[in-house]
C-alpha positions in Angstrom: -19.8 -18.4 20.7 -17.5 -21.8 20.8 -15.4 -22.9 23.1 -12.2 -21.2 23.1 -14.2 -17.9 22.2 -16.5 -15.7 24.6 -17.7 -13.3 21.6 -16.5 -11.1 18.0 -13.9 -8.2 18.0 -13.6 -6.3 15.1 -14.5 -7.2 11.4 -15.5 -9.5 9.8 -15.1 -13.9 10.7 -13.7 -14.5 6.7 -13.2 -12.6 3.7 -16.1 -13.4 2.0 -18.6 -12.4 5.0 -16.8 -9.3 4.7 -17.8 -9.2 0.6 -20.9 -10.2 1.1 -22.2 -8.6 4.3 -20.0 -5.4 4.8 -21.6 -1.9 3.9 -21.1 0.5 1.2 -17.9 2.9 1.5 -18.5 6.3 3.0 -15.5 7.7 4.0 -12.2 7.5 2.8 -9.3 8.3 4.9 -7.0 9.3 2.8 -3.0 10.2 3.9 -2.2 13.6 2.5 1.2 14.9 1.7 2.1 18.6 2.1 4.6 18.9 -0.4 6.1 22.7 0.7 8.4 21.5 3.2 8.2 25.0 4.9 4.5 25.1 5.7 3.8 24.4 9.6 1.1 22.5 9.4 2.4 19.8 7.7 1.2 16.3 6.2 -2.5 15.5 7.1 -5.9 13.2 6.8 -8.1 13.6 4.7 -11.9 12.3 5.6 -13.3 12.3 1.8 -16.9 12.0 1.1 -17.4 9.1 -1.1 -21.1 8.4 -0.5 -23.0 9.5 -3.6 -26.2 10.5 -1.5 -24.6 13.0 0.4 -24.4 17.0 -0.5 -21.0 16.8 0.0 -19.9 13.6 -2.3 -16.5 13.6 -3.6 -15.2 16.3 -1.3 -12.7 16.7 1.3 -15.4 16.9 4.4 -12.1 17.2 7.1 -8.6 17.8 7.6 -6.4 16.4 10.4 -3.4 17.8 10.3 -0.1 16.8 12.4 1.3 20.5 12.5 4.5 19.7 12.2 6.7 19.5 9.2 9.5 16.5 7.3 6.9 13.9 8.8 6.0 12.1 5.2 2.8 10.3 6.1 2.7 7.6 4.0 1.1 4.5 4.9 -1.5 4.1 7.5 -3.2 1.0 9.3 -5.5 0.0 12.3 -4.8 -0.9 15.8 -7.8 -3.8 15.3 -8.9 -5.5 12.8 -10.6 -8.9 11.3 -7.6 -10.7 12.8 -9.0 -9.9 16.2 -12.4 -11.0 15.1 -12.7 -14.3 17.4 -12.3 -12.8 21.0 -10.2 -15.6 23.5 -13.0 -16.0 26.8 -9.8 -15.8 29.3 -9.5 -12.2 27.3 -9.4 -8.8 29.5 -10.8 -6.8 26.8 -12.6 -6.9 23.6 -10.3 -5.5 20.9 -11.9 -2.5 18.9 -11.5 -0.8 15.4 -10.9 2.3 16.9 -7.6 4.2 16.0 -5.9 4.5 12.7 -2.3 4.5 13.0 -0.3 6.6 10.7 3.3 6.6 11.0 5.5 8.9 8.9 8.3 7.3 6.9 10.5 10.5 7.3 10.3 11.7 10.6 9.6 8.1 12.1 6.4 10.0 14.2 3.4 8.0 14.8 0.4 10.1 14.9 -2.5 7.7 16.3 -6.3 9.3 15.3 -9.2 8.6 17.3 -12.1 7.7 14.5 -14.8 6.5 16.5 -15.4 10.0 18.6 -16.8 11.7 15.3 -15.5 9.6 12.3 -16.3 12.8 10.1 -13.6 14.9 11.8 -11.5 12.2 12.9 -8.7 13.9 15.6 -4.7 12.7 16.9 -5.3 11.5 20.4 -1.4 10.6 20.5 1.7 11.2 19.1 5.0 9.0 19.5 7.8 10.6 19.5 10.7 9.6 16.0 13.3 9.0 18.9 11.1 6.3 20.4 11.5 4.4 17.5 15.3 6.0 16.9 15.7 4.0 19.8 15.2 0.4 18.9 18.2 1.4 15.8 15.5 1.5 13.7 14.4 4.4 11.2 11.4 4.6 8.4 8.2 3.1 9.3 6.1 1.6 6.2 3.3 -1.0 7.1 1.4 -1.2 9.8 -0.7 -4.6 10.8 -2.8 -5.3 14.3 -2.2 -8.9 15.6 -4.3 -10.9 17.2 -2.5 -10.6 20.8 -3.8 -6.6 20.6 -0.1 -5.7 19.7 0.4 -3.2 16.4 3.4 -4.1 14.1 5.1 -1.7 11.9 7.8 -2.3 9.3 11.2 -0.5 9.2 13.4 0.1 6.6 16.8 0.7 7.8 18.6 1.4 11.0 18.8 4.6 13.3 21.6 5.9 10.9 19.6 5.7 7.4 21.3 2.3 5.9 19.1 -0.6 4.8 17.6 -2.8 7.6 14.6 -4.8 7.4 12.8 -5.1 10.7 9.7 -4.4 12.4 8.9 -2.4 15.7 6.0 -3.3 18.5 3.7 -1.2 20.3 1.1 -2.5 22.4 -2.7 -1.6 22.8 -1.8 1.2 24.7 0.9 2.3 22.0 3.5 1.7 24.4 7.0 0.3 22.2 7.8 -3.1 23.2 11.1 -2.9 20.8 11.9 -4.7 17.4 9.7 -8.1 16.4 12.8 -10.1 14.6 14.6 -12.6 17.2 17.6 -14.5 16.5 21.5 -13.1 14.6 19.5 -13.4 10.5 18.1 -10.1 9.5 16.8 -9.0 5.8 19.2 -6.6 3.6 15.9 -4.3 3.3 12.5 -4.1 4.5 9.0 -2.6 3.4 5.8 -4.2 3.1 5.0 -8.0 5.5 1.6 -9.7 5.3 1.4 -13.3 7.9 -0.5 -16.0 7.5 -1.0 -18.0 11.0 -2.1 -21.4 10.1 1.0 -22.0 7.8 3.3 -20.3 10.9 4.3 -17.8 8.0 5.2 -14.1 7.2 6.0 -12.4 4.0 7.9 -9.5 3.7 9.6 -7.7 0.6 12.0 -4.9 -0.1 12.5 -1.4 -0.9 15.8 0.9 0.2 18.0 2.3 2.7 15.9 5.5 3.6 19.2 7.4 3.0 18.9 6.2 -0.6 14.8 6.9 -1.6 14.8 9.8 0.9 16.8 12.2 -1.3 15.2 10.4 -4.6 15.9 8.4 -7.0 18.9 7.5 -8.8 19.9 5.1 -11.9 23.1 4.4 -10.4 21.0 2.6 -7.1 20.5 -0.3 -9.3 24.5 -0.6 -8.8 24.4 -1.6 -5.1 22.2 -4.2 -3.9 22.9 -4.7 -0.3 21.1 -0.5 -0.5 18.3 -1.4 -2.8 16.2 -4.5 -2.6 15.1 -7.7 -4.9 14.5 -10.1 -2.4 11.2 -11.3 -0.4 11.8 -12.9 3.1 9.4 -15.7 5.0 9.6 -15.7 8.5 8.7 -18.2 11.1 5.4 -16.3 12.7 5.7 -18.3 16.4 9.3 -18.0 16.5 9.8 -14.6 14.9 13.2 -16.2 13.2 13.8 -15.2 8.9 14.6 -19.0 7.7 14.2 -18.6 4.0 15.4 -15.3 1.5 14.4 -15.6 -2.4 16.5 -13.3 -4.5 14.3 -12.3 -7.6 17.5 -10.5 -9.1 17.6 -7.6 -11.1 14.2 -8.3 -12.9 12.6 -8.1 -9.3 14.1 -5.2 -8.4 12.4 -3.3 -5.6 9.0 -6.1 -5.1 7.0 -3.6 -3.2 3.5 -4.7 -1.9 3.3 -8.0 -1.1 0.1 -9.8 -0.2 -0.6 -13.9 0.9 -4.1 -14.6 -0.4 -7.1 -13.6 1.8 -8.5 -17.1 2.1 -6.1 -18.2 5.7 -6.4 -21.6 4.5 -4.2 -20.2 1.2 -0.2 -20.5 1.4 0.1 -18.7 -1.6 0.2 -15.0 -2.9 1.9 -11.9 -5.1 4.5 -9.5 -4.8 4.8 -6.5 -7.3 8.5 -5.4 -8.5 8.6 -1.9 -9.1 11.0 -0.3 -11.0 10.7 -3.1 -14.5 7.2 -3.8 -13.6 6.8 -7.8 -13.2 4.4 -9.8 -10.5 5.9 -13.0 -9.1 3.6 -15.3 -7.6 5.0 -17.4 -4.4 3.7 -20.5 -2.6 4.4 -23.4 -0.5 6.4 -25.8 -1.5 4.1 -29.6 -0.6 5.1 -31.4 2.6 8.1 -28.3 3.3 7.8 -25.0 5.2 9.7 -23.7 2.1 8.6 -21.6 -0.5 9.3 -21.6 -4.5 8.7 -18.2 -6.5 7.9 -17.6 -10.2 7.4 -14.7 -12.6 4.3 -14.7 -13.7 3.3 -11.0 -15.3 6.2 -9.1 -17.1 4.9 -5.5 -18.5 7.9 -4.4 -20.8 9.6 -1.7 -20.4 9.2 0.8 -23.2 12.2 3.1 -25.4 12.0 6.8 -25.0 13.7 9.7 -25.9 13.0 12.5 -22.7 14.3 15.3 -25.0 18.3 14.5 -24.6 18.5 12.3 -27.5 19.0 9.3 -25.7 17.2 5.9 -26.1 16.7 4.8 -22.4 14.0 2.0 -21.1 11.3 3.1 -19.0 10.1 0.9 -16.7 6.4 0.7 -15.7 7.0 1.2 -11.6 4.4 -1.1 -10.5 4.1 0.6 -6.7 0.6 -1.5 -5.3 -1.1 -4.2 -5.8 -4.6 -5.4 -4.8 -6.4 -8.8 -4.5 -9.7 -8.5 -4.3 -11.6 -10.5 -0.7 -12.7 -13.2 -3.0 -9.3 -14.0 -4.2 -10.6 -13.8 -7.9 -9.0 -10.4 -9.4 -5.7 -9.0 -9.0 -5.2 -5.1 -9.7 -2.0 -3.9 -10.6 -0.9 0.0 -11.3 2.1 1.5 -14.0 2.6 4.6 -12.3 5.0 5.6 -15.1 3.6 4.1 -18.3 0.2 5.2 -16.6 -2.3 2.2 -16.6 -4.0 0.3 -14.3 -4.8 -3.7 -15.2 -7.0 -6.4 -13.7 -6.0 -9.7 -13.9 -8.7 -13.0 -13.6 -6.1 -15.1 -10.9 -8.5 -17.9 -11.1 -5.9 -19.6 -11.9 -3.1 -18.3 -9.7 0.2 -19.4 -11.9 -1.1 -17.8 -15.3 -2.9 -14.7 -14.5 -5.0 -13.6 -17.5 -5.4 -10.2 -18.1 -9.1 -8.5 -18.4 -9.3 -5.1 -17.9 -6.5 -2.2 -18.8 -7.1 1.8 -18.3 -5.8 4.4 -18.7 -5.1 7.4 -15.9 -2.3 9.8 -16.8 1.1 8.9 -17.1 4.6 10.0 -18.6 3.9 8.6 -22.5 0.8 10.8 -22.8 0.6 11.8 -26.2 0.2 15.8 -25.5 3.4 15.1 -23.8 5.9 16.7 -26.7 8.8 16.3 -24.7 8.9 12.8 -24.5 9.1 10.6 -27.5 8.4 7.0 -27.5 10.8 5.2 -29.7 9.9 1.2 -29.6 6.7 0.2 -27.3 5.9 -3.9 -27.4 2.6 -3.4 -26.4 1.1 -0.3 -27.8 0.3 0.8 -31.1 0.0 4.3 -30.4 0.3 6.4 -27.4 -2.8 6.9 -25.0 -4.5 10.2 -25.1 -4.2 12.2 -21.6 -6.9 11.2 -19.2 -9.2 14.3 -18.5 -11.8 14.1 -14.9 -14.6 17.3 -15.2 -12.4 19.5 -17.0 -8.9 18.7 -14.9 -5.8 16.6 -17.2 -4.5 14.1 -14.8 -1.5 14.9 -13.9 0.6 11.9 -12.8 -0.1 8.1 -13.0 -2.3 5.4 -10.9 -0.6 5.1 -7.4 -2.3 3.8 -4.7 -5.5 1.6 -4.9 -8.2 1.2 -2.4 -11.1 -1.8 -3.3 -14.7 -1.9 -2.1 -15.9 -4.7 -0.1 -17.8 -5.8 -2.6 -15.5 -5.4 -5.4 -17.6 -3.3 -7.5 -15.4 0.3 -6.9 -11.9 0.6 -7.2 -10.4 3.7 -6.1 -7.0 5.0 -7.2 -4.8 8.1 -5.8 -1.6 9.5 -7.7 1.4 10.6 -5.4 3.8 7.6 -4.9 6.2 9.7 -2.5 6.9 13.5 -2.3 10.8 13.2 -3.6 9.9 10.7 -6.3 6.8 12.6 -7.2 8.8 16.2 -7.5 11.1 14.0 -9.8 8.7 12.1 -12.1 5.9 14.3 -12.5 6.5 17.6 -11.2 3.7 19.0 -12.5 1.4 16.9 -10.1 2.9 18.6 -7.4 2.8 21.9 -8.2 -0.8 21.2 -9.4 -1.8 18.8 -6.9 -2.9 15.1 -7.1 -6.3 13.2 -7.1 -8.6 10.3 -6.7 -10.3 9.0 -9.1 -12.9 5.7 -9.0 -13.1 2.6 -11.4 -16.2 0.8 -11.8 -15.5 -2.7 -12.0 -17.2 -5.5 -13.4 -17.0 -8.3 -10.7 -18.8 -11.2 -13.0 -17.1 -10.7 -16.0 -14.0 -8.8 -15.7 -13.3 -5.3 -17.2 -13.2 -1.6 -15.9 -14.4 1.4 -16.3 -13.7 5.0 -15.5 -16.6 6.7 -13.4 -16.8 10.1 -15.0 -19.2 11.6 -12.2 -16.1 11.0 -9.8 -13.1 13.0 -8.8 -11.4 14.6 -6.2 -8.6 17.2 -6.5 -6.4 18.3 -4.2 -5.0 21.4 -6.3 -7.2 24.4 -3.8 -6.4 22.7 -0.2 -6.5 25.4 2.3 -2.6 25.6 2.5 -1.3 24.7 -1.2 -1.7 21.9 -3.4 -1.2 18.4 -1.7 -0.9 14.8 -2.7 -2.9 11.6 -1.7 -1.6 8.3 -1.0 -2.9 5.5 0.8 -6.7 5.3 1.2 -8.9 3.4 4.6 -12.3 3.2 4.9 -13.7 3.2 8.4 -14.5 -0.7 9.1 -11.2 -2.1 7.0 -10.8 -3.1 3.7 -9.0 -5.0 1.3 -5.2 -4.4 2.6 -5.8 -3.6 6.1 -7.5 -6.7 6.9 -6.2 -9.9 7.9 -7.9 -13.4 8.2 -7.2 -15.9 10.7 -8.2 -20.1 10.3 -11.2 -20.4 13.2 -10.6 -23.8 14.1 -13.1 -24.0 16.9 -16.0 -24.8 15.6 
């Protein structure tokens, strides 16, 4: 190919090869969450059908399940990926997409799943043990990235004992733990999501809790301690693995979730969503400086309710994911409380302009008589309940999976089992979905595709809950791009 490189790996060489050249969606891989604690076999993959010329469209074609319960699958990832596209010549082995890693945020298991055997019933071919990672005083895994070296790196939340710890743990190709990734005596308060960027010697990361804390739920009186909860985002010298830099976005960024750098690697800029009052900060380089400056740049207000004890309290809209799409163009952002979903035009990065806004469920439904919304800065009335061949939606827009191509935007429900048996209870005993937004890539706007849904209310062992969503050859959030300077 060049010469530094012998041949590809995995993926695609840039984002918008990937846009432009990769195939049509046909699976979904879809983490499922088994709610009833006490049934055996547990938290699972779903393979969902989402090719529209097949008999079987829009159903749950497979389930792999982990037989084993307190796991909490939750966010998954794979052991290659476009970041081990350009193949070194002195390499032993060519990388392959060939195992999606899914560790469990609970039980701090790793389940690896062969998908290349059958990718239609894809199967564990491994399972780490939670001491392994126990072991490196470590405890809730949450993102999981390849590198380019072969190694997979996973995010942890807090220590072996449940208190806030930011950190990530190692495993080789081979899934062998090579112990935590952060050198030197600085470590974050709290971890959760990272995303690096090579060319600027850069990684991201952001906060959410000590696992003690969001493992039992959550609690208004969290906001009070902010060494347990997080508001801060981290950069990290990638060649030296040393944290130089901590922004503290304060109580407004409370809990910045999913954090992405922009898909162009020649970009040193990106977003970060803040869950709990809903605002997006954008971050980027600071000129001739390794430093970074941050700003607010969307801020959904919170709105006044009334949840049937007569008190005015704010409700904030829990922005849990964010997306970019591969031509850096759109940004998608989900209200898992107030129940919308929003794309933004990012064109230009610092003043986000908003172009498309629906509607998927929620807590302000207006069928919902137990809730009363006493001031609301945005809306003049509240939405109607969102209704998928014949089902309500139970539940708000969660998780967010984006075609290649950026026409199809698919969105899941269940944030996490406590926090989901808090907010919307009736979700779980009901069970979650995915639904599918067309999207219109030219202009901007969204729209609901009415011929899609899948429930997950008659599983084989009790209704379930959906998370994060893969398709087979990566995708929006699993894919990262390296600079090929050899050319």
């Amino acid at each position: 190919m060049t010469e530094k490189h012998c041949c590809h790996g995995p993926g695609y060489p840039t984002p918008l090869d990937a846009m432009k050249t990769g195939p049509r969606e046909k699976l979904l891989y879809t983490v499922t969450v088994q709610p009833n604690k006490e049934e055996p076999h547990g938290d699972y993959l779903s393979t969902v059908d989402v090719d529209p010329e097949s008999p079987t469209y829009c159903q749950v074609i497979h389930r792999t399940f982990t037989n084993r319960t307190g796991n909490e699958l939750h966010h998954s990832g794979w052991n290659a990926c476009s970041s081990c596209y350009y193949v070194d010549k002195n390499a032993k082995k060519i990388p392959k997409r060939d195992k999606l890693v899914l560790p469990a945020i609970n039980s701090d298991f790793v389940y690896v799943v062969d998908v290349v055997t059958d990718p239609r019933k894809p199967e564990i071919c491994k399972v780490i043990d939670g001491s392994v990672v126990k072991a490196q005083n470590v405890t809730a895994l949450h993102t999981t990235h390849c590198l380019a070296d072969g190694n997979i790196m996973i995010s942890t939340l807090g220590d072996a004992d449940g208190y806030a710890k930011g950190d990530f743990i190692i495993f080789d190709s081979e899934f062998n733990c090579k112990g935590t990734w952060t050198k030197g005596n600085k470590k974050a308060l709290c971890g959760y999501d990272f995303w690096y960027q090579p060319y600027y010697d850069v990684m991201v990361a952001s906060e959410w809790g000590a696992p003690n804390k969001f493992r039992r739920g959550w609690q208004n009186e969290d906001l009070d301690d902010l060494t347990q909860y997080g508001c801060r985002i981290h950069f990290y010298k990638w060649s030296t693995r040393t944290l130089y830099q901590t922004i503290d976005l304060g109580l407004e960024g409370f809990t910045p979730l999913e954090i992405r750098f922009m898909h162009d690697p020649k970009r040193p800029d990106g977003y970060v969503g803040c869950a709990l009052f809903a605002n997006v900060y954008y971050f980027k380089k600071k000129p001739d400086s390794d430093e970074f400056e941050c700003k607010k740049v969307i801020d959904i207000p919170s709105k006044l309710v009334d949840t049937g004890d007569g008190i005015a309290t704010p409700m904030g809209g829990m922005i849990s994911d964010i997306i970019i799409s591969l031509d850096d163009k759109y940004l998608y952002v989900n209200c898992w409380r107030h129940g919308d979903l929003r794309q933004y035009d990012i064109t230009d990065p610092e003043n986000p302009k908003l172009t498309g806004q629906i509607f998927l469920g929620g807590a302000i439904c207006s069928d919902l008589t137990e809730v009363k919304v006493i001031e609301d800065e945005e809306l003049n009335k509240r939405p109607p309940p969102c209704y998928l061949k014949g089902h309500r939606l139970e539940g708000g827009p969660q998780m967010m999976q984006l075609s290649l191509d950026g026409k199809r935007l698919y969105v899941s429900s269940s944030l996490y089992s406590p926090w989901d048996k808090i907010f919307y209870p009736k979700m779980v005993e009901k069970g979650g979905h995915i639904c599918q937004i067309d999207i219109d890539v030219e202009n901007g706007g969204m729209k609901l595709n009415e011929d899609f849904f899948v429930q997950f209310g008659n599983e084989p062992f009790g209704p379930t809950l959906p998370h994060e969503m893969r398709y087979p050859g990566g995708d929006c959030t699993s894919d990262i791009w390296l600079v090929n300077d050899d050319k």
